[in-house]
N, C-alpha and C positions, 0 to 999 in steps of 0.2 A: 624408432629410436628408443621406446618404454620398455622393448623387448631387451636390447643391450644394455641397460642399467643394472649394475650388481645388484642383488637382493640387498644387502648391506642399505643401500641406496633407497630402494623402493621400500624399504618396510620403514624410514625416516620419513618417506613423502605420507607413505600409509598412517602411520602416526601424527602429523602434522594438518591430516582432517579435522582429529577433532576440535584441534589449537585453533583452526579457521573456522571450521564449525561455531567454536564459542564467539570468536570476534564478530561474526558476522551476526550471530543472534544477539549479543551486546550493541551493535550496532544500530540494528533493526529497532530495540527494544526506546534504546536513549532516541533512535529519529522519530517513531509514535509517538513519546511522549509530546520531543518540540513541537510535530505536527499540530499535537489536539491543543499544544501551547499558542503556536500560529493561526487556528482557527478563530480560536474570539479573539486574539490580536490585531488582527485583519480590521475591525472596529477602531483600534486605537487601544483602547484598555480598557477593564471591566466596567468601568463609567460610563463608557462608552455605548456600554453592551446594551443596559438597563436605559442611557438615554435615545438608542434605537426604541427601545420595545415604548419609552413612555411618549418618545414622538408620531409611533406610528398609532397607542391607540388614541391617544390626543387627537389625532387628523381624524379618524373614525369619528370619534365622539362630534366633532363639527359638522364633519357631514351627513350624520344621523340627524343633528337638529335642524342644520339646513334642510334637508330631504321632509322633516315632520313642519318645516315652519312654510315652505315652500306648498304641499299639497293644502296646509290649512287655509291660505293665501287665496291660492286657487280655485279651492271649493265654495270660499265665501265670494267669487268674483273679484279679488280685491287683488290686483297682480302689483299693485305699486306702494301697497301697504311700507310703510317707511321701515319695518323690525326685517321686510328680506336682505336689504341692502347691508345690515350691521352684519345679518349672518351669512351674508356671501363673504363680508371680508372680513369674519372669523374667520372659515375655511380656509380662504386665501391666506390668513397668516399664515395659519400652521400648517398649510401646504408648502409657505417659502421657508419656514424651519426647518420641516425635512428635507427639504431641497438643499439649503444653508449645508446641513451637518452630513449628507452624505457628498458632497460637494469636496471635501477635503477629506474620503475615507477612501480607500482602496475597494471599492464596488466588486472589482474584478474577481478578486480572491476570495470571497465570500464563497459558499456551500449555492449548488447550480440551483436551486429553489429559490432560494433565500432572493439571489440576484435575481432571480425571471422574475418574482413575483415584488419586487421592488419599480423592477422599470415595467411590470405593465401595471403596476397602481400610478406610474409615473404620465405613463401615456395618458389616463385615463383622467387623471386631476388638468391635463394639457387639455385636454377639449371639454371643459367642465363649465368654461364660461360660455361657448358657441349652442350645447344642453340647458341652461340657462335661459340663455335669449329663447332658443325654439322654444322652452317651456313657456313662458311667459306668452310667447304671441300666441301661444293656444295651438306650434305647428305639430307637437307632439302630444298624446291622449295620455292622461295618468298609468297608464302601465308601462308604457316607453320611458317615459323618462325616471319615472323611481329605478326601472332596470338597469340602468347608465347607473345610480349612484351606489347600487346592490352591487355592480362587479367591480366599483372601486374599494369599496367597502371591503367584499371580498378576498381583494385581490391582500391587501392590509391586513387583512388577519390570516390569508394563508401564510405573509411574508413574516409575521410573528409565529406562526407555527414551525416555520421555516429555521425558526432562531435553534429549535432544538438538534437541529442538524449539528452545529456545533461542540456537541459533546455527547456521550453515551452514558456520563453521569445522572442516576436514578433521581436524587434529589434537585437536580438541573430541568431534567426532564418532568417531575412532575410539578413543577414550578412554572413551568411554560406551558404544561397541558393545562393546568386549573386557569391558566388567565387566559389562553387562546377557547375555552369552555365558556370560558364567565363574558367573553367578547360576544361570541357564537348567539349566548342567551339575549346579551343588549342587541346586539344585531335586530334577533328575530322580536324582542321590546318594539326596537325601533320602526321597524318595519311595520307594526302592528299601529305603532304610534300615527305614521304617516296617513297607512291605509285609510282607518277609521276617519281621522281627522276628514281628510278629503270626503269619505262615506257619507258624515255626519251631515259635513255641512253643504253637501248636492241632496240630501237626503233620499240615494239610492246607491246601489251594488253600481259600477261599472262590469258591462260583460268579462269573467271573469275571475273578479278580482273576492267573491264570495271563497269559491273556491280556495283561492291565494289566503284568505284569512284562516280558513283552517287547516288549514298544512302550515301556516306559521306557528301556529297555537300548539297544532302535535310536533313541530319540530321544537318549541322552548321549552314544552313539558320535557321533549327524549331527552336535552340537553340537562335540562335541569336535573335527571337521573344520572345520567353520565358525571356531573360533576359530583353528586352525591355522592357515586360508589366511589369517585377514584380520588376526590382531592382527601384532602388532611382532616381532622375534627377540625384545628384551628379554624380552616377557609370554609368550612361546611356550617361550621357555627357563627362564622359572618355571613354568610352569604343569608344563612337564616334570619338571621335579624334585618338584611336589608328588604328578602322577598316575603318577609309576614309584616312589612309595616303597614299601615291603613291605605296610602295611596295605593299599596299593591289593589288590596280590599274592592277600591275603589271603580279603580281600571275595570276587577275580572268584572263589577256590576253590569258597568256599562257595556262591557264586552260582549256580557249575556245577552243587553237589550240587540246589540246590533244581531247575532246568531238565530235568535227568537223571533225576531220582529215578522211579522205579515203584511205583506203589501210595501214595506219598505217606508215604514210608518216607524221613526225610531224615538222622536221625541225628546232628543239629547241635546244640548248645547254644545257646539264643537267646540268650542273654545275651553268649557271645564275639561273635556275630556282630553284637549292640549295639554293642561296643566297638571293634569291627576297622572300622564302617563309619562309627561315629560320628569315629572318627579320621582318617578318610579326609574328612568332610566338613568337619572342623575346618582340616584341609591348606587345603582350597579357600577356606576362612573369610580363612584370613591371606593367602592371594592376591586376593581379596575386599578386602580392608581396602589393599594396595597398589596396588591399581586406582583405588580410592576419591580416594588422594593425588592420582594421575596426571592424574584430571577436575581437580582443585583445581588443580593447575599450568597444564594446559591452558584451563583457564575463566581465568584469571588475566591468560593471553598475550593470550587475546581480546580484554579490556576492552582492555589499552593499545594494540593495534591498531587497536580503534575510535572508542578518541580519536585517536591518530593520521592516522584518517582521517575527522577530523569536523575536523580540522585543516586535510588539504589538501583537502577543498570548500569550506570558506572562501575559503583561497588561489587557487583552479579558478575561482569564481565572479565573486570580484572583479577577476581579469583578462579573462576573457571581458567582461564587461558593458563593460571602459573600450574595449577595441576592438574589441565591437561597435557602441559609439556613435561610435568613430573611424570607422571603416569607413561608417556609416552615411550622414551627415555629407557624405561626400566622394562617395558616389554622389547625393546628394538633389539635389548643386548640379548636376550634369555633366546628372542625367536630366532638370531642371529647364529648363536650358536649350533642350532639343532639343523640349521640349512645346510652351516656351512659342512656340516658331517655328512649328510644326507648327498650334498653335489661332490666331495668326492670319493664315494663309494661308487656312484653312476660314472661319473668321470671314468674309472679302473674301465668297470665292464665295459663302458664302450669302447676303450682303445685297447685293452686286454682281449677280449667277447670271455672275458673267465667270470662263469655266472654261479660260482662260489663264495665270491665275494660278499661281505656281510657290512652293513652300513650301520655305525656305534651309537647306539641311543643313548638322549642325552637327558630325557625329560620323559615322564609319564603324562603329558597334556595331548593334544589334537595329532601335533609333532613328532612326538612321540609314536603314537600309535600310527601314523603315515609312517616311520621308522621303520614298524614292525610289519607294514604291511610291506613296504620294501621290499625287505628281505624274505616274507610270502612269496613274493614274485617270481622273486630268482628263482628260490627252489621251486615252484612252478614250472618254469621254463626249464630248465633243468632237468623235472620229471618228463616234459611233454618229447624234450630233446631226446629221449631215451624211447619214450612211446615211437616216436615218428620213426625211428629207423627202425624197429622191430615189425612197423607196418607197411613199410616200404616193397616190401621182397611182395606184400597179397593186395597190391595197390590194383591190377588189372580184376585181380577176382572181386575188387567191394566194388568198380565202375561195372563191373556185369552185373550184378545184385540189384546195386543201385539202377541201373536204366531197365531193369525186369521189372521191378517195381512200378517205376515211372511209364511204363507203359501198363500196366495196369491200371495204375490212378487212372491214367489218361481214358480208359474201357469205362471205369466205373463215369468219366466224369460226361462222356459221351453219352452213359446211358443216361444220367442225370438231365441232359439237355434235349435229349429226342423225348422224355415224358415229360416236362416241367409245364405247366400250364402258360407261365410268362416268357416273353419275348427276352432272352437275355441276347444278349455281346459286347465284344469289346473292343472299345475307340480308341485306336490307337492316335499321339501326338500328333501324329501329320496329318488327321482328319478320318480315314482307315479305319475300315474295320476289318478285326483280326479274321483268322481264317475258320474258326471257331465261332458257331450260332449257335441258340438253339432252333430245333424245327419250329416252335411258332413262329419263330421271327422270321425266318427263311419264307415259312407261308404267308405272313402277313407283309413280307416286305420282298418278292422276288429278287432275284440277282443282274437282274436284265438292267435294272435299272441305274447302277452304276456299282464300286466300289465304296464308295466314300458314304459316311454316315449320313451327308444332308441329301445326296443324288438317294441313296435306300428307302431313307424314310420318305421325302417328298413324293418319288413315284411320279416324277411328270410335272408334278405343280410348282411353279417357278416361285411363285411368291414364297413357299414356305420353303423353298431351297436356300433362296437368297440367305430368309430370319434365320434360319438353323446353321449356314455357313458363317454368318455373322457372327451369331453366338459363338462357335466354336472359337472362330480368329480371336474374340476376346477372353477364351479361357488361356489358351495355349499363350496369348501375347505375354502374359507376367504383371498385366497392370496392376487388376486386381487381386487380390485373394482368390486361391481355387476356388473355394464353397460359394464367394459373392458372385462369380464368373459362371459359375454353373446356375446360383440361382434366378441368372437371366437368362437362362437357355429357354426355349420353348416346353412347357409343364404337357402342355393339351394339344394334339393337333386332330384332323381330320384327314381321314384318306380313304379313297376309295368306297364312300357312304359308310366306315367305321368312325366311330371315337376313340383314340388311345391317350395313355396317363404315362406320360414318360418321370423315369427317374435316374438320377444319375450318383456313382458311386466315386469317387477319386480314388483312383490307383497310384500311391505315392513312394518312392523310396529318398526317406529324410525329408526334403521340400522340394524333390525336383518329382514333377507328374510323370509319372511312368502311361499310364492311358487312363481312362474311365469306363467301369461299368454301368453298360444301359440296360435301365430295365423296364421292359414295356408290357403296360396291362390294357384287356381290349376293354372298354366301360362304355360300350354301347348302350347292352341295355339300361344301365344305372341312367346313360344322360338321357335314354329316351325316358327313363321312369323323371327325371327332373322335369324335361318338357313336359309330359303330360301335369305333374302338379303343377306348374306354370299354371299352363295352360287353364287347369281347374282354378285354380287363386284366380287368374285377371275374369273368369266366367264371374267369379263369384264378386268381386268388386264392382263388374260390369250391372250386375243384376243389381247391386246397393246402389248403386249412383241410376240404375233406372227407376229402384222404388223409391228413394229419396227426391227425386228431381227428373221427372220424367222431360220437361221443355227443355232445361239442360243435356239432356241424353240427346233427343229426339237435333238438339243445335248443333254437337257437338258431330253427332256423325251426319250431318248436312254439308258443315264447316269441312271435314278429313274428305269427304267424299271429293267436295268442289278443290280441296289442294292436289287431291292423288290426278284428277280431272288434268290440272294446272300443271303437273309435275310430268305424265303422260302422254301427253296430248304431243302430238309430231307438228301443230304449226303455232306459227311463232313462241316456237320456246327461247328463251336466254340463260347462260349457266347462271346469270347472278339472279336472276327472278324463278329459275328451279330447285339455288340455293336458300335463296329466301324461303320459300313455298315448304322444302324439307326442313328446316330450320323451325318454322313453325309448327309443322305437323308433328315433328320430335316434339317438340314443348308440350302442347296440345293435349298428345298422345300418354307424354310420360307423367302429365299434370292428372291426368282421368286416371290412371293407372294401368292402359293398355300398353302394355311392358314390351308385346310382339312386336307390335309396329312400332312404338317407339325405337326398339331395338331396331329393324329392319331402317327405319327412315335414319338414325344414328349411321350406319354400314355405311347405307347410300351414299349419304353426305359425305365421309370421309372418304370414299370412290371419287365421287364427284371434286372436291381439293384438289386430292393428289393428282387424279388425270389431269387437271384442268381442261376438259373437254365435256359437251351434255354425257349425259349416260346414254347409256344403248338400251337394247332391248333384251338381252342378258342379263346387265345391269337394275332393271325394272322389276327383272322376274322375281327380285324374293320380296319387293316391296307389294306388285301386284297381288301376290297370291297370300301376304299376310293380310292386303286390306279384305281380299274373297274370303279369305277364313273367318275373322272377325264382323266383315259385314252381314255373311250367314250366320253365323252366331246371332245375333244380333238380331236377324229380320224371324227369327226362330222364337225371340224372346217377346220381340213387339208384334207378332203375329202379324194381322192386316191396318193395324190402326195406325198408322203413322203419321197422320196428322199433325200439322204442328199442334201448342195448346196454349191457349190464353187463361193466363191468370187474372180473375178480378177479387177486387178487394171487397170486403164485406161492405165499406163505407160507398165504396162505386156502385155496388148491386144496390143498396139502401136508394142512391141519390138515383138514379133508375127508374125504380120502381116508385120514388114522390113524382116524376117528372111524365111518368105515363100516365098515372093515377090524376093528376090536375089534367091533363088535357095538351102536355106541352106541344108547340109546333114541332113539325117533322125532321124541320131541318136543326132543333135543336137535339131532338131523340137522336138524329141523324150523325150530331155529333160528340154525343155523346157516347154514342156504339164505335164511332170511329178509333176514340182517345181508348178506348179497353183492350183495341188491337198495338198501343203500342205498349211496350215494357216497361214496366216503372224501376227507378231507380234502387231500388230497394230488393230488385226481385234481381238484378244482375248483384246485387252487391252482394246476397246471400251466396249466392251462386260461387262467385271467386271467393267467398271466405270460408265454405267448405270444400273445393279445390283447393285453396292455400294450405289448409287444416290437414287435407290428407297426404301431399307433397311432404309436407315438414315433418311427420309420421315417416314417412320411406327416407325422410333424409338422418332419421336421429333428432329431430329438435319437435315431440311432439309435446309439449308443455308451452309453444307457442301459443302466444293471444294474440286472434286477429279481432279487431277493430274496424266497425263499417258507420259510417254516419251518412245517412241520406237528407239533405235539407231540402223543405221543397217537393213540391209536387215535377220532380224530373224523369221527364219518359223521352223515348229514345226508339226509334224508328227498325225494329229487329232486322229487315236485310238492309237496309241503309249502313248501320252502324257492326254486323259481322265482323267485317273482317279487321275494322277497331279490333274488337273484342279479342279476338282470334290471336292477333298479336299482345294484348295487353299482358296475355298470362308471362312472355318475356321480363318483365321490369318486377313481375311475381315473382318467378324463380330463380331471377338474378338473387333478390334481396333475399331470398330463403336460402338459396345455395352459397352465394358469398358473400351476403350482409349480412344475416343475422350468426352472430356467432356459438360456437359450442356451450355447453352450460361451464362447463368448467375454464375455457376462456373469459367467459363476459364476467365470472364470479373473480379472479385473479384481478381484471378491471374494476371491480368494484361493480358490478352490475349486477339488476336480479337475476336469478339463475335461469327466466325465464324470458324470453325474445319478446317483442311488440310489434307486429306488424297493422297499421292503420290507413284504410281504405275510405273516403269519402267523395260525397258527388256535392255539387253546392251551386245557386244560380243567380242571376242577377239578370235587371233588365235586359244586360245586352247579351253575356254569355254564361256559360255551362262551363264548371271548374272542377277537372277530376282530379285527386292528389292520388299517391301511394308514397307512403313512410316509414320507415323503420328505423329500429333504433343499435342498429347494428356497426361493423366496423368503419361504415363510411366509406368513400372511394379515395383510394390511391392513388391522387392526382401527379402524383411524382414519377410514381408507375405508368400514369395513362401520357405525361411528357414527352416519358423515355421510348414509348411504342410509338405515338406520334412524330418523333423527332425521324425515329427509324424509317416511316412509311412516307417521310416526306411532307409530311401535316402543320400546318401553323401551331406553333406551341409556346408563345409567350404568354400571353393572359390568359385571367380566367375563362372570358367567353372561348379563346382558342380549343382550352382542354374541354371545356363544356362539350365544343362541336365536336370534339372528337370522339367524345362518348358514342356517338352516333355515324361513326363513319364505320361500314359496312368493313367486316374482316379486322378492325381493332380489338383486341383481347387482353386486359389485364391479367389470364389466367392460365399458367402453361399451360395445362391438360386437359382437353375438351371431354365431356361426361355427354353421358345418354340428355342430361338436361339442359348444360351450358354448356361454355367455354368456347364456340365458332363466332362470335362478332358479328353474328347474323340479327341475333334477336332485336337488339334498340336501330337500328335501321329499318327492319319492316315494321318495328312500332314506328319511326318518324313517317316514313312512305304514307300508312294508312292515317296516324293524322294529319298530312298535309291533305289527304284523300278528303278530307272531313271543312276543310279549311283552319283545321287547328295549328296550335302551336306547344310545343315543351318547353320546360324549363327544368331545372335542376340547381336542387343546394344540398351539399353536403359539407359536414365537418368529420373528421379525422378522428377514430372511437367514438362517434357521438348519433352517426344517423345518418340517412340519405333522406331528401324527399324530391319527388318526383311529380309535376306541375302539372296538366295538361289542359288547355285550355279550349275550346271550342267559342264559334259564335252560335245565337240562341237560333239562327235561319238551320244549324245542322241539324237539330234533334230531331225534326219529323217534319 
C-alpha cells in the first residue's frame, strides 16, 4: 500500500516524524518526571519519607540496647534481671510503630529493595519473642542469638539504604549515605557493646567470638573512613564531636584490656563498661536523629525540582512540535516540486522509450543533482544504444575470443591444482562436489568412496559421515547465517591414521550460497609434534607429584590400576558400576594431571552413554594401552621400590623412642608401630589440598586458597578407606569447576577476587566429621527440581532435592568436560560412604557457598 501513495503524500508522513518524534520525547520526559514524583509519593509525602527513615533507625536503636542489656544479663547469670522486661517492650513498641505506619502505605510500590528488606526486617522482629525465650533458657549459646538480632538489625538498615533508591538526586543521596554510614558505625558500636559485656562479665572469649571483636573494630574504623571522605564538613564535624568525647576515650581503654588480656584475666567491671559504651552509642543516636532531619530537607528539595521540571517538558514539548510542523511544511513544498518534474520526465521515456528527453531542474540541493544525474542516464543509454548495434554484426567473433580465453584460465587453473600443496574443492549446495579437485585432495580423499563431500571425506567411517552430513543440512537449511553454519562444521577430522584441518570459504552471489570452498591441510605431523609435548608436560608433572608426595603417587596409581582392573575385567561387570569406575578414574586422572588417560577414560565414558551397552574390547583398547603407556612411564621412574610408605611424625618417632627406652611392654610398642601404619588426618588433607591447588591452576582459578583443618589425632585405615578417597576428589572438582567462580564474576558479586575452598577432618566420641566448603556460586536447586522433575524424582522439599544431588546420571550442567558434568561423581561418593557406614549432608545458599558434610562412626577409621 506505501508503494501507491503519491510522493506528495509520503514526504507529509516523512515530515511528520519529527512532529511525533518531539511529542513523544515531551512525553517521555513529563512521565520521568511524575515517575521519580510517584516514587517517594508512594510513602504518602515527604513527612512521610523522613518518618520511614526515623522509624526504622528508632527500631535499631532498641534493638541494639536490647541485644547489649540482654548479653549483660546473661553473662552475670541473672536472666530475670527486671531492666530486660522494660527493654523487651521498648523494642516491642517501636516494632508496633513501624508496623502501625507502614500498615496504611502502599508497601507494594516502593523500589524492590526497599520492599524486600522491609518484610524481611518484618519477619524477623515476628520471631524475636520465640529468640528471646530460647535465649533466656540458655537453649541458644551467645553467638546464635546476637545473630538473630544482627540480621534484623541489618536487615533495617539495608531498608534505609534502600530509601536512596528513590531518587538520583546527589544531595538526597548523600543525605542517606551519611546516616545509613553513621547506622553502620553504631551497629558495629553496638555489637562491640554486647560482645564485651557478655566477655566481661563470664570473664572469658567464647569460641569464637575473639575473632568477632576484631573484625568489628576494623569494620567501625573502615566505616568511620568512609564517612570521613564522603559526608559533608557539617556531619564530619559532628560526628567529631560525638566520637572524641571522653566515654569514647573510655570504651577504646577497656577495649584494649579485653584485646591484651592473658589468660582471659580482664579485671573489668561489666557493668561500667555497659554504661561507658552505651553512652558512646547514645552520642551516635543523636547524630542519628540529625541525619534523619537532613534526608527530610533534601527529599523535600527534590519534589519541587521535579515539578519544576515536569514544568519545563511541557514548555520543551510544545515548542518543539510548532516548529517541527513549521519546518516540516516548508521542506514538503520545495522537495515536492523537484519530484514532481523528475516523475514526468521518467513518465515520457517509458511510454515514448524517446531517451532524449531531459528532466527540468528545479533546485541545486540533493534533488537537484539526482536531476542531473537523470539526465546522465539518458544520454548514457543513449550512447550504449548506439555502441550495441555497432557491435552486434562481431558478436560471434568476441563469444570465440571470449571461450579461447576461458579455456586457457581453465589450463592455467588446472595447473594450479595438480601442484598446490592443499586439498582444495568445491561443495556444491546439494552436498556435491564439483568436478574440479585438486590432486592432493583426490590422493587424500579417493573417489571410490562416493560423490558427496561427507561419503569423500569420511572414507568409510560412519560416525564422521553422519557429523559432516549434518553440518552441511544446517548450512544449506537458511536457519542460520552462512559463516555461523559453517563454523559448526567439523574443523579437524582423522582419516586413515592422518590428521587434517579443514576450512571453509562461502561462495556467495548477493545472499543466496552459490557452494563452498574446501580447503584441506594434512597437520599430521604438527598434531604428532603436540602429542609428544603432551606427552612431555604430563611426564614432567608426573615426576613433581612423585617428588612432592611420593605415598600419594605410589596410591594414586594402586587406586587407576584397581579401577582399569574393575572396568576390564569380563566377570561381573554392570554398565552403571563400569560407569561409575570411568567416572572416577576421569577425575582421578585429570585431578593428578594425567591428561592421557584422563582424555582416553573421558572417550570411554561417552561410548559407554551413548551405546547404552558395556564396552567391548575394541572399546578398551585405547583405554588399555593409554593405562600401558603411563604405567611404564611410571615403573621407569620408581624403578623397583614401590613400596607403599609410611609417614611418621617427628612427635610419633619422639613418643617411640621414650617408650622403648623405659622398658615399655610389647604389646604396648606393639601398639604403637601399629597406629604409624595408619594415615593421619593431616597427611590426607595435605594431599587434596595440593591436588585441589593444581586442578584450579588448569581450570583458570589459580589464586584459589585452599584451607585444611585437622582436629584431633584422626587416622584412617589406608585400604579400608581408598576407595572413600578415590571418590572424594568428585565433590573437589565439582566445587572447583562449578562452584567457585571466575575472578571477574565473584568481583561483579562483591566478592574477593579470589575463591576459598575449605577442607577439614574433626572427631568426637562417637564419630569422624569430614566437611568440604566453598564459597562459591552455591547450587541451583531450581535447576536440580527441573532435571529431577524430568527423570521422575521427588522434588518438593528440600531433603527431596538434597537426594537428588546424589541420584546417579542427574546433572545441573549441559556439557560434560574431561572433569565433570556426567552425574556420575556424587553417587559413587554416596556408594563408598554408605561402604563406610557413613552418612552426607549438604547445605547450601544461592551466591553464597556449598558445604558438603560427611559423617562416619568412630568403629570405620581403623
Amino acid at each position: 500500500m506505501l508503494r501507491r501513495l503519491p510522493i506528495r503524500l509520503k514526504l507529509i508522513l516523512l515530515a511528520g516524524v519529527p512532529v511525533l518524534g518531539a511529542l513523544i520525547l515531551a512525553t517521555l520526559i513529563s512521565r520521568d518526571a511524575q515517575r521519580r514524583a510517584q516514587s517517594v509519593a508512594a510513602l504518602g509525602s515527604i513527612e512521610d519519607l523522613a518518618r520511614l527513615s526515623a522509624h526504622m533507625s528508632k527500631l535499631v536503636q532498641e534493638l541494639q540496647f536490647e541485644r547489649s542489656e540482654l548479653a549483660l544479663r546473661l553473662g552475670l547469670k541473672a536472666p530475670s534481671a527486671p531492666e530486660l522486661p522494660v527493654r523487651f517492650a521498648r523494642t516491642d513498641a517501636a516494632s508496633r510503630e513501624l508496623g502501625a505506619f507502614l500498615a496504611h502505605r502502599r508497601v507494594s510500590t516502593l523500589p524492590a529493595r526497599l520492599a524486600r528488606d522491609l518484610s524481611e526486617a518484618r519477619r524477623q522482629l515476628e520471631r524475636l519473642p520465640e529468640e528471646r525465650r530460647a535465649a533466656l533458657a540458655g537453649e541458644l549459646d551467645f553467638t546464635r542469638w546476637s545473630e538473630r538480632y544482627e540480621t534484623a538489625d541489618r536487615s533495617l538498615i539495608s531498608a534505609t539504604a534502600a530509601l536512596a533508591q528513590l531518587s538520583d538526586d546527589g544531595e538526597l543521596m548523600r543525605a542517606i549515605s551519611a546516616l545509613v554510614t553513621t547506622m553502620e558505625i553504631k551497629e558495629r558500636s553496638s555489637q562491640e557493646h554486647a560482645l564485651l559485656s557478655y566477655v566481661f562479665a563470664i570473664s572469658e572469649f567464647p569460641p569464637g567470638t575473639f575473632k568477632q571483636l576484631v573484625t568489628l573494630t576494623t569494620q567501625e574504623a573502615d566505616y568511620v573512613q568512609v564517612l570521613e571522605v564522603n559526608a559533608s564538613d557539617a556531619v564530619n564535624r559532628r560526628f567529631r564531636a560525638v566520637w572524641s568525647g571522653p566515654e569514647r576515650q573510655r570504651a577504646a581503654e577497656l577495649r584494649k584490656v579485653a584485646l591484651e588480656a592473658v589468660d582471659d584475666q580482664f579485671g573489668v567491671d561489666p557493668r561500667e563498661w555497659s554504661r561507658v559504651q552505651g553512652q558512646k552509642v547514645d552520642g551516635l543516636r543523636l547524630l542519628e536523629v540529625e541525619l534523619n532531619d537532613a534526608v527530610a530537607s533534601a527529599a523535600l528539595d527534590k519534589v519541587t525540582a521535579a515539578q519544576r521540571a515536569l514544568s519545563i517538558s511541557y514548555s520543551l514539548g510544545g515548542s518543539v512540535i510548532v516548529v517541527s510542523a513549521l519546518l516540516a511544511g516548508w521542506i514538503a513544498i520545495g522537495v515536492s516540486r523537484s519530484v514532481r518534474n523528475l516523475s514526468r520526465a521518467a513518465e515520457r521515456v517509458r511510454t515514448d522509450k524517446d531517451f532524449k528527453v531531459r528532466a527540468v531542474k528545479t533546485s541545486d540541493d540533493e534533488l537537484g543533482q539526482l536531476t542531473d544525474a537523470f539526465n546522465e542516464m539518458l544520454a548514457g543509454i543513449q550512447t550504449r544504444d548506439d555502441e550495441l548495434e555497432q557491435h552486434r554484426s562481431h558478436l560471434e567473433r568476441l563469444v570465440e575470443a571470449r571461450t579461447a580465453e576461458l579455456s586457457h584460465r581453465n589450463q592455467a587453473m588446472r595447473l594450479v591444482l595438480d601442484n598446490v600443496e592443499q586439498g582444495l574443492a568445491t561443495i556444491e549446495p546439494t552436498g556435491k562436489l564439483s568436478g574440479e579437485c585438486s590432486s592432493a585432495f583426490d590422493a587424500w580423499f579417493p573417489e571410490g568412496s562416493g560423490a558427496g563431500v561427507a561419503e569423500r571425506l569420511a572414507q568409510g567411517d560412519s560416525t564422521l559421515k553422519s557429523w559432516l552430513g549434518h553440518g552441511w543440512e544446517q548450512v544449506t537449511a537458511g536457519i542460520f547465517p552462512t559463516e555461523v553454519a559453517l563454523d559448526q562444521m567439523p574443523r579437524r577430522i582423522h582419516v586413515g591414521g592422518r590428521h587434517y584441518q579443514l576450512g571453509y570459504k562461502p561462495i556467495q552471489e548477493g545472499e543466496q550460497l552459490q557452494g563452498v570452498l574446501l580447503v584441506v591441510s594434512d597437520i599430521t605431523a604438527e598434531m604428532e609434534r603436540l602429542a609428544r609435548d603432551a606427552e612431555q608436560r604430563e611426564l614432567i608433572r608426573t615426576f613433581e607429584h612423585l617428588m612432592r608426595d611420593r605415598g600419594g603417587t605410589l596410591e594414586f596409581l594402586q587406586e587407576s590400576e584397581n579401577l582399569i582392573r574393575q572396568i576390564t575385567s569380563a566377570q561381573g561387570r554392570d554398565r552403571q558400576g563400569v560407569l561409575r569406575a570411568l567416572h572416577t578414574l576421569k577425575g582421578n586422572a585429570g585431578t593428578f594431571g594425567v591428561t592421557s588417560l584422563a582424555e582416553a577414560a573421558h572417550r570411554l565414558e561417552s561410548r559407554v552413554i551413548a551405546s547404552s551397552e558395556l564396552p567391548g574390547e575394541t572399546d578398551l583398547a585405547e583405554l588399555n594401552q593409554a593405562w600401558l603407556v603411563f604405567s611404564e612411564r611410571m615403573a621407569g621412574l620408581l624403578g623397583t621400590s614401590q613400596e607403599p610408605v609410611v609417614e611418621v611424625a617427628a612427635s610419633e618417632l619422639t613418643k617411640l623412642q621414650e617408650a622403648a627406652r623405659r622398658g615399655a611392654p610389647a604389646r604396648e610398642l606393639s601398639a604403637l608401630l601399629a597406629r604409624l601404619e595408619l594415615e593421619r588426618a593431616s597427611v590426607r588433607l595435605r594431599r587434596i589440598q595440593e591436588q585441589a591447588r593444581s586442578l584450579a591452576g588448569r581450570l583458570g582459578k589459580a589464586s584459589l586458597v585452599v584451607q585444611i583443618e585437622a582436629h584431633g589425632d584422626v587416622r584412617f585405615d589406608r585400604q579400608r578407606w581408598a576407595a572413600f578417597w578415590a571418590t572424594f576428589v568428585h565433590p573437589v572438582r565439582n566445587a572447583l569447576d562449578h562452584g567457585i567462580e571466575p575472578e571477574a564474576e565473584r568481583l561483579a558479586a562483591g566478592k574477593p577476587s579470589f575463591g576459598t575452598l575449605r577442607i577439614a577432618v574433626r572427631e568426637d566420641a562417637e564419630s569422624i566429621t569430614i566437611e568440604l566448603s566453598d564459597d562459591g556460586r552455591g547450587v541451583d536447586f531450581e535447576k536440580v527440581r527441573a532435571k529431577a522433575q524430568a527423570l521422575g524424582l521427588p522434588h518438593q522439599t528440600e531433603a527431596d532435592l538434597t537426594a537428588a544431588l546424589f541420584w546417579e546420571g542427574l546433572t545441573t550442567v549441559d556439557r560434560a568436560t574431561e572433569l565433570s558434568g556426567r552425574g556420575l561423581g556424587m553417587s559413587a561418593l554416596l556408594e563408598a560412604t554408605r561402604g563406610l557406614s557413613g552418612e552426607i549432608s549438604v547445605r547450601s545458599v544461592r551466591g553464597r557457598g556449598t558445604a558438603l558434610t560427611v559423617r562416619f562412626p568412630q568403629s570405620a577409621a581403623g
